[in-house]
DSSP file (Angstrom, degrees, kcal/mol; ACC not computed):
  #  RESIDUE AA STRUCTURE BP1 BP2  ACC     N-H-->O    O-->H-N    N-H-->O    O-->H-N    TCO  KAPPA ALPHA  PHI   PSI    X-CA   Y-CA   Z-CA
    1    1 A X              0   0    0      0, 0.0     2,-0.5     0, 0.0     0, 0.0   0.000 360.0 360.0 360.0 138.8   64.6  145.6   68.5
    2    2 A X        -     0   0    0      0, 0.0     2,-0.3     0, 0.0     0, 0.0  -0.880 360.0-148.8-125.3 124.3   64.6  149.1   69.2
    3    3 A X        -     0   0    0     -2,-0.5     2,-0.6     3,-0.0     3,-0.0  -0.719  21.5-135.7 -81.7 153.1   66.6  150.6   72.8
    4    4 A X        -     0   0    0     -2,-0.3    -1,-0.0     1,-0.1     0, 0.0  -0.936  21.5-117.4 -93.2 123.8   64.8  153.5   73.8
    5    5 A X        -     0   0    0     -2,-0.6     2,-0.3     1,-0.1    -1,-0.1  -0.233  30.1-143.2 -68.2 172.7   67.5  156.3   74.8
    6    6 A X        -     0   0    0     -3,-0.0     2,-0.3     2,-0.0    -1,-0.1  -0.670  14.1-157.9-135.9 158.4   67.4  157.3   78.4
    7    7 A X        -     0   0    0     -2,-0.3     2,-0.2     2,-0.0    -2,-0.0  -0.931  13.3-101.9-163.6 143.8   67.9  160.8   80.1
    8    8 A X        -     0   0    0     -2,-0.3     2,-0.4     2,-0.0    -2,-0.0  -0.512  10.3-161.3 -68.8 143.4   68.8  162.6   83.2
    9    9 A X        -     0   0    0     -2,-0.2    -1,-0.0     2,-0.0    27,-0.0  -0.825   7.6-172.0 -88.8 137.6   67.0  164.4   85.9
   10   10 A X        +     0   0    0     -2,-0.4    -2,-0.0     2,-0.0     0, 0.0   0.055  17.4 172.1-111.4  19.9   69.1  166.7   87.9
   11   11 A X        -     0   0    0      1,-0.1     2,-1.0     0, 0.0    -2,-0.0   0.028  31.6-152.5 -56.1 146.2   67.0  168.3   91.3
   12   12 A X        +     0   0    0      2,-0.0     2,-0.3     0, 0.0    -1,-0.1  -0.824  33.7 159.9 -93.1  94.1   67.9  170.2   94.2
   13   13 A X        -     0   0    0     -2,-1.0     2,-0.3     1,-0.0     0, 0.0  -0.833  50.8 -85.6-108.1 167.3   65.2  169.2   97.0
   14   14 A X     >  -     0   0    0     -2,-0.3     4,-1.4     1,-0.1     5,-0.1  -0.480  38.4-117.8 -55.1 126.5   65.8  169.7  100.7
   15   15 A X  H  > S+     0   0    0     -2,-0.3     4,-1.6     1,-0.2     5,-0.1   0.843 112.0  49.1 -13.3 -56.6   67.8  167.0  102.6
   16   16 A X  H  > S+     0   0    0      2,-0.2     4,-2.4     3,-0.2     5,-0.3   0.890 108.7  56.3 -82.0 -33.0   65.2  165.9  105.0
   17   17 A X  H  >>S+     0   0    0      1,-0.2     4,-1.0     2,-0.2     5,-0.8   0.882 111.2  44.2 -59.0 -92.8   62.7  165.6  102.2
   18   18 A X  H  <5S+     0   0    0     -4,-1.4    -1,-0.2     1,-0.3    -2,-0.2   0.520 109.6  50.5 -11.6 -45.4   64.7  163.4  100.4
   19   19 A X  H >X5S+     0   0    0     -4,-1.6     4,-2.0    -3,-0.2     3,-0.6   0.937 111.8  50.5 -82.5 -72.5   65.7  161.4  102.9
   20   20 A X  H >X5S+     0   0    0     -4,-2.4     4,-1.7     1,-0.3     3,-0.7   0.801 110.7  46.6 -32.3 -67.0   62.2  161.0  104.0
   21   21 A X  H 3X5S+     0   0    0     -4,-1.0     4,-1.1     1,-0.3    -1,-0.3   0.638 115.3  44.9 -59.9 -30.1   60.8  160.0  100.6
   22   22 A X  H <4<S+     0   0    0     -5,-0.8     4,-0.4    -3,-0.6    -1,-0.3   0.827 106.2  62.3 -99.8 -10.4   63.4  157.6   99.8
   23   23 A X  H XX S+     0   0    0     -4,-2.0     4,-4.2    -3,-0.7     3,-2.2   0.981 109.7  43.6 -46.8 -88.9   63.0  156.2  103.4
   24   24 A X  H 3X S+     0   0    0     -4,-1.7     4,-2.9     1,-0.3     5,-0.3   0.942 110.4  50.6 -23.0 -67.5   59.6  155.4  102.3
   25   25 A X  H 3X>S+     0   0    0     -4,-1.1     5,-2.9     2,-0.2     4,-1.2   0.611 105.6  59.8 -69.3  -4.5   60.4  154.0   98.9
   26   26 A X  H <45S+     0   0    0     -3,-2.2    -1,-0.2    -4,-0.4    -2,-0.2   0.826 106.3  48.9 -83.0 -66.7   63.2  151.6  100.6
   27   27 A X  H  <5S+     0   0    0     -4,-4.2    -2,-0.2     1,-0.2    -3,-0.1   0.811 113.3  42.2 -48.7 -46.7   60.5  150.1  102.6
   28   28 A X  H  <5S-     0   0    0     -4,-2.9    -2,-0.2     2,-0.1    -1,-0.2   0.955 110.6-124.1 -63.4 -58.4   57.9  149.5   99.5
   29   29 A X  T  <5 +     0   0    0     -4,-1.2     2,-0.3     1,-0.5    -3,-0.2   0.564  67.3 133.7 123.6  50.2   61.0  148.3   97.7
   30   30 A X      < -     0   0    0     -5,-2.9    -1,-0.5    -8,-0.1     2,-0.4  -0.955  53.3-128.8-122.4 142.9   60.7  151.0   94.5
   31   31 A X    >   -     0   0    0     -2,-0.3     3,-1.8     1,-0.1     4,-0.3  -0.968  19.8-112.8-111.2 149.2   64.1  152.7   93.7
   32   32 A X  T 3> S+     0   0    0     -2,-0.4     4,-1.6     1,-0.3     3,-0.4   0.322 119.4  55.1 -64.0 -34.4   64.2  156.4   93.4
   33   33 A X  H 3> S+     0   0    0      2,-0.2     4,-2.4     1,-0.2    -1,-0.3   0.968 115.3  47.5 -76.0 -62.4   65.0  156.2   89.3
   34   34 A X  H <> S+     0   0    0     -3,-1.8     4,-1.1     1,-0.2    -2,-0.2   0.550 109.6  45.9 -58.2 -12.4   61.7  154.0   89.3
   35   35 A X  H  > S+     0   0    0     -3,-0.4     4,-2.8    -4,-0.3    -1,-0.2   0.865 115.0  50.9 -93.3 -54.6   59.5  156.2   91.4
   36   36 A X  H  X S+     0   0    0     -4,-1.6     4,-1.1     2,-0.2     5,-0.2   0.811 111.9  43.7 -21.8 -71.8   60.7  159.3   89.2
   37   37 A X  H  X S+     0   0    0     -4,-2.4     4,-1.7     1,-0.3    -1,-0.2   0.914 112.7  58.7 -79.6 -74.9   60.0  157.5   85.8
   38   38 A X  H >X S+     0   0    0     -4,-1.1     4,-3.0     2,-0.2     3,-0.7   0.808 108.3  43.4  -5.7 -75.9   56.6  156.5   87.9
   39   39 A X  H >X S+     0   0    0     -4,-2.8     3,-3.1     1,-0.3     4,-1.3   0.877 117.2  44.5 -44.3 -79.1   55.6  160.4   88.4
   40   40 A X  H 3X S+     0   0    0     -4,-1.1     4,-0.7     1,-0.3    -1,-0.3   0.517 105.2  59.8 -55.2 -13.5   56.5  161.5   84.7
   41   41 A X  H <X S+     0   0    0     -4,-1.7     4,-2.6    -3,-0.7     3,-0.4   0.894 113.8  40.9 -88.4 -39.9   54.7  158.5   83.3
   42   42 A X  H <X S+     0   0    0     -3,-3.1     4,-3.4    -4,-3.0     5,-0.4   0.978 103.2  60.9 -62.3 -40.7   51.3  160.1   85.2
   43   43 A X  H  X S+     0   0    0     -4,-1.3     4,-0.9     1,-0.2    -1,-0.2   0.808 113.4  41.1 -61.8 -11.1   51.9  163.4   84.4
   44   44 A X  H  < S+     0   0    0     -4,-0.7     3,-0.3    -3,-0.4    -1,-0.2   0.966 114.3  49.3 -53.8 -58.6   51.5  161.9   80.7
   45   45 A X  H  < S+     0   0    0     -4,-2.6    -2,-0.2     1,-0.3    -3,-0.1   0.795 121.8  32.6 -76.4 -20.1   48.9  159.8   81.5
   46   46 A X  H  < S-     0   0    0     -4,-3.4    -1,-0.3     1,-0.1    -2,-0.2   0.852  98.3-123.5 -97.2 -14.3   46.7  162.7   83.3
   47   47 A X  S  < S+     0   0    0     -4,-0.9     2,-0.2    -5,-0.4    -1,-0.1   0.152  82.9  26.1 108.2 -47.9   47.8  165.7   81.4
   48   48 A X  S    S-     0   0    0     -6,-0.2     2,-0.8     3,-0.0    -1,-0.3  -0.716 119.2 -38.5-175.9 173.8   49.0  167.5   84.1
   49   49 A X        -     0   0    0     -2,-0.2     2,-1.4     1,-0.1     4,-0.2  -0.543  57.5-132.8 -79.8 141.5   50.2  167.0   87.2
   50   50 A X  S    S+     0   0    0     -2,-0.8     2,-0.2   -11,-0.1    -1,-0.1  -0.351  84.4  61.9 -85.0  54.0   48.1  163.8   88.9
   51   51 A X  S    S-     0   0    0     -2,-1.4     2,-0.6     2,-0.0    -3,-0.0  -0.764  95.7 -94.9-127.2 154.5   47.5  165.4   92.1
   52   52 A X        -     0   0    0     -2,-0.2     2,-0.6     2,-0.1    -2,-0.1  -0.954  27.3-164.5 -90.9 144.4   45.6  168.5   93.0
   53   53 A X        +     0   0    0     -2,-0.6     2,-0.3    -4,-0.2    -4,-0.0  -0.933  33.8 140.5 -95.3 120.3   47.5  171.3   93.3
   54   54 A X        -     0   0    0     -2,-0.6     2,-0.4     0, 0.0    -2,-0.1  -0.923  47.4-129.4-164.7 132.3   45.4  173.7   95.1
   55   55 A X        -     0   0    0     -2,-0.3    -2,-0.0     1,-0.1     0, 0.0  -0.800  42.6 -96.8-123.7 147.4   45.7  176.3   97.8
   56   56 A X        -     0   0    0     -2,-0.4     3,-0.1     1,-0.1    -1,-0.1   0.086  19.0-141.0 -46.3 148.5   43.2  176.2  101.0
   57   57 A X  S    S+     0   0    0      1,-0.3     2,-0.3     0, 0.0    -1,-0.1   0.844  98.3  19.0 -82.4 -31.2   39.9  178.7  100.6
   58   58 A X  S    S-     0   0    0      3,-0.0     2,-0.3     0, 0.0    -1,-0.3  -0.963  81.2-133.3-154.9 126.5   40.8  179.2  104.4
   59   59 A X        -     0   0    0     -2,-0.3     2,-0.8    -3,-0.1     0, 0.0  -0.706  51.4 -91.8 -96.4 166.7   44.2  178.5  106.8
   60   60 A X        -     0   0    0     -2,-0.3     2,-0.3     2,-0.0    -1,-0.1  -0.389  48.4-162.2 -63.0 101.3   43.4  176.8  109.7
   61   61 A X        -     0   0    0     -2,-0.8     4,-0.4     1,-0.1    -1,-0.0  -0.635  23.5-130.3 -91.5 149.9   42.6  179.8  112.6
   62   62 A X  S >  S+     0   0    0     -2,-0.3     3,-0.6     1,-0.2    -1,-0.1   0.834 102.8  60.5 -81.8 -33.8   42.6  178.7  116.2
   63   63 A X  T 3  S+     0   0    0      1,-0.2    -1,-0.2     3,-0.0     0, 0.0   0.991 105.2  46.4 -57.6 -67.3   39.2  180.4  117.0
   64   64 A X  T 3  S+     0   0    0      2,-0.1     2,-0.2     0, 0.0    -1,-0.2   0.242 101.7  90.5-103.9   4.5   37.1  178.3  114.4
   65   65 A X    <   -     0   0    0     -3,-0.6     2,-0.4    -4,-0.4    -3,-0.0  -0.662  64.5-137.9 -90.2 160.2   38.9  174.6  115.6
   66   66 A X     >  -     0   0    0     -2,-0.2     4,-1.6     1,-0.0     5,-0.1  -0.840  35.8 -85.2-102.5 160.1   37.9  172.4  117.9
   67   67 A X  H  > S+     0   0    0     -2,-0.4     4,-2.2     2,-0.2    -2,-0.0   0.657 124.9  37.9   8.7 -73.7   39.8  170.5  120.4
   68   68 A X  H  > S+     0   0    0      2,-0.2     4,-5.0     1,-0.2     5,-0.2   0.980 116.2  53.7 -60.3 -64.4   41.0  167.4  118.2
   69   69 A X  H  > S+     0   0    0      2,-0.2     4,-3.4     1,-0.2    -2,-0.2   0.825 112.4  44.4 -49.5 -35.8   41.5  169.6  115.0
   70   70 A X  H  X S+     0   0    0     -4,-1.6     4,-2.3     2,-0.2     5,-0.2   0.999 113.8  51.5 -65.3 -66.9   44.0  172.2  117.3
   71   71 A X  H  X S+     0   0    0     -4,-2.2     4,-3.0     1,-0.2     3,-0.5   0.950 115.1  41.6 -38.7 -58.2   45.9  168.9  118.9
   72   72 A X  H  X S+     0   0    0     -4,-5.0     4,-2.1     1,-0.2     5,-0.3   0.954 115.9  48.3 -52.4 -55.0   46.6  167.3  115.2
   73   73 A X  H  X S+     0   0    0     -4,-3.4     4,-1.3     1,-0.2    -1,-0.2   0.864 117.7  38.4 -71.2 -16.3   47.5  170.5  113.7
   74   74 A X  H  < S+     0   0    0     -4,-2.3    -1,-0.2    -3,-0.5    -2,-0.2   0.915 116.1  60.0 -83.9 -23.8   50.0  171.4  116.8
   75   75 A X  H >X S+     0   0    0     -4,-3.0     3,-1.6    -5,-0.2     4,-1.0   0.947 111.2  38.6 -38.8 -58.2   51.0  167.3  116.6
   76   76 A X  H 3< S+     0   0    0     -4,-2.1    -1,-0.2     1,-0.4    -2,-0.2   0.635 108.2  58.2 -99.2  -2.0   52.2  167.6  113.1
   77   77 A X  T 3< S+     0   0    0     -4,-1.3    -1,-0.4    -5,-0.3    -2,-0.2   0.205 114.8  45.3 -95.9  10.7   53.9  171.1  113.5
   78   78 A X  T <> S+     0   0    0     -3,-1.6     4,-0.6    -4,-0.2    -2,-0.2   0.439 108.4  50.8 -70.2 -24.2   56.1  169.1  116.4
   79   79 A X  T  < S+     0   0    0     -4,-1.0     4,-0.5     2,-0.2    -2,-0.2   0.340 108.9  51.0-105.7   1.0   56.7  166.4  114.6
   80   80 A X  T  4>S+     0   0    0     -5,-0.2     5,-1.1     2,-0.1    -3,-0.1   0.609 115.3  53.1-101.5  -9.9   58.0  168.7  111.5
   81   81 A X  T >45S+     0   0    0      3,-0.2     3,-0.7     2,-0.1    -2,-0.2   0.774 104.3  46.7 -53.2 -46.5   60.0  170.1  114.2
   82   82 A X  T 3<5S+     0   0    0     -4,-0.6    -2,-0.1     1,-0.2    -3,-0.1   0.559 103.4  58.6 -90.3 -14.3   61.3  167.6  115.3
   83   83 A X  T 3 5S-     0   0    0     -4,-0.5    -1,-0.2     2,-0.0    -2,-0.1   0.127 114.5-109.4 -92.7  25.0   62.6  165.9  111.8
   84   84 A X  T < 5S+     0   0    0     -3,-0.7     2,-0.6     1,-0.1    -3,-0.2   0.862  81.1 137.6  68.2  18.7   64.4  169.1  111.5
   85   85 A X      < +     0   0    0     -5,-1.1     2,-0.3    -6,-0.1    -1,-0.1  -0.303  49.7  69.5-111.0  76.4   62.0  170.1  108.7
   86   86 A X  S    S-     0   0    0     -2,-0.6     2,-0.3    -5,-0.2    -5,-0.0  -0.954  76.6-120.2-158.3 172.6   61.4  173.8  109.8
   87   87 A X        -     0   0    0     -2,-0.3     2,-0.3     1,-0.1     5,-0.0  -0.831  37.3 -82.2-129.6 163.3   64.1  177.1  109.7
   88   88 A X    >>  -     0   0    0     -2,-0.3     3,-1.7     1,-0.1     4,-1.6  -0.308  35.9-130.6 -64.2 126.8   65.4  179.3  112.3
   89   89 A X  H 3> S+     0   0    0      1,-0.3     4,-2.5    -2,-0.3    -1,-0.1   0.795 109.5  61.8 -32.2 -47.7   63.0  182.1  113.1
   90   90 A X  H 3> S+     0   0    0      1,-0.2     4,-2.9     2,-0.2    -1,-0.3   0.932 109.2  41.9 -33.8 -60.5   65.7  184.6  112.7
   91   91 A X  H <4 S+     0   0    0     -3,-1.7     4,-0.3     1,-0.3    -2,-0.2   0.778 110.3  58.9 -85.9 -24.4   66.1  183.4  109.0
   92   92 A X  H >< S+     0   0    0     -4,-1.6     3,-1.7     2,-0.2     4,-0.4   0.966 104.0  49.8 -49.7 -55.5   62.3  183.3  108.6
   93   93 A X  H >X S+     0   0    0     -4,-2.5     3,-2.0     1,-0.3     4,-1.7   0.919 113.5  47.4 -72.8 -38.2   62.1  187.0  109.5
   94   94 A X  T 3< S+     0   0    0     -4,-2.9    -1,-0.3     1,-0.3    -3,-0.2   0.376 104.1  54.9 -70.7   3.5   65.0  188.0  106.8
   95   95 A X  T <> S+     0   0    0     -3,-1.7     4,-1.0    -4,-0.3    -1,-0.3   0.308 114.2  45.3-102.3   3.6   63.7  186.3  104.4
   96   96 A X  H X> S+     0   0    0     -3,-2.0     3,-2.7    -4,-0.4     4,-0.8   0.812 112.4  50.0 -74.0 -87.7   60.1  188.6  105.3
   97   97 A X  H 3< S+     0   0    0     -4,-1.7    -3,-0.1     1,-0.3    -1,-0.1   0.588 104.3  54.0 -43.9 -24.7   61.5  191.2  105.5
   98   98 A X  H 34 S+     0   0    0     -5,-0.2    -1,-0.3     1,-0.2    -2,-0.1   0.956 106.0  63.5 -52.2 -47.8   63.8  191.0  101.7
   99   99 A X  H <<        0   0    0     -3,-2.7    -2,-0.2    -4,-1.0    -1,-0.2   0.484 360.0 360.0 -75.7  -7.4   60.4  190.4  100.2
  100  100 A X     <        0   0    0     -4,-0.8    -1,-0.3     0, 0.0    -2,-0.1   0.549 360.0 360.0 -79.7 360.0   59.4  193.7  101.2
């Protein structure tokens, strides 16, 4: 019988991310090692990563929504307020302004 050696992952994610995502995985009953090992076994099995990664032709402008589409998007930019996953404006604008 042959062990297969093992190795670590080390990341740095945000808190609230973290928290969220393992929140989640609690519930299903998968533990974090096992969700990991999960990802890296798709990105084998696709190639690549097994999502798209892909950035929008177009962001979402307040002129060209309707009603419903405005409410959801301001819904889910309250409720990403409100899990603490946003930064102080101040620190928004200094980090603009570095990149300049």
């Amino acid at each position: 019988m042959t062990l297969n050696k093992t190795a670590n992952v080390n990341v740095r994610i945000q808190e609230n991310i973290k928290q969220q995502a393992e929140q989640i995985l609690d519930t299903i009953g998968i533990p974090r090692a096992t969700a990991i090992d999960i990802f890296y076994r798709q990105i084998i099995l696709n190639n690549g990563i097994p999502f798209s990664l892909k950035i929008p032709k177009y962001l979402p402008v307040r002129e060209t929504m309707d009603e419903k589409a405005f409410n959801s998007l301001m819904a889910q930019g309250y409720a990403q307020s409100i899990r603490g996953d946003s930064y102080p404006i101040d620190d928004v604008f200094n980090e603009l302004e570095s990149e300049l």
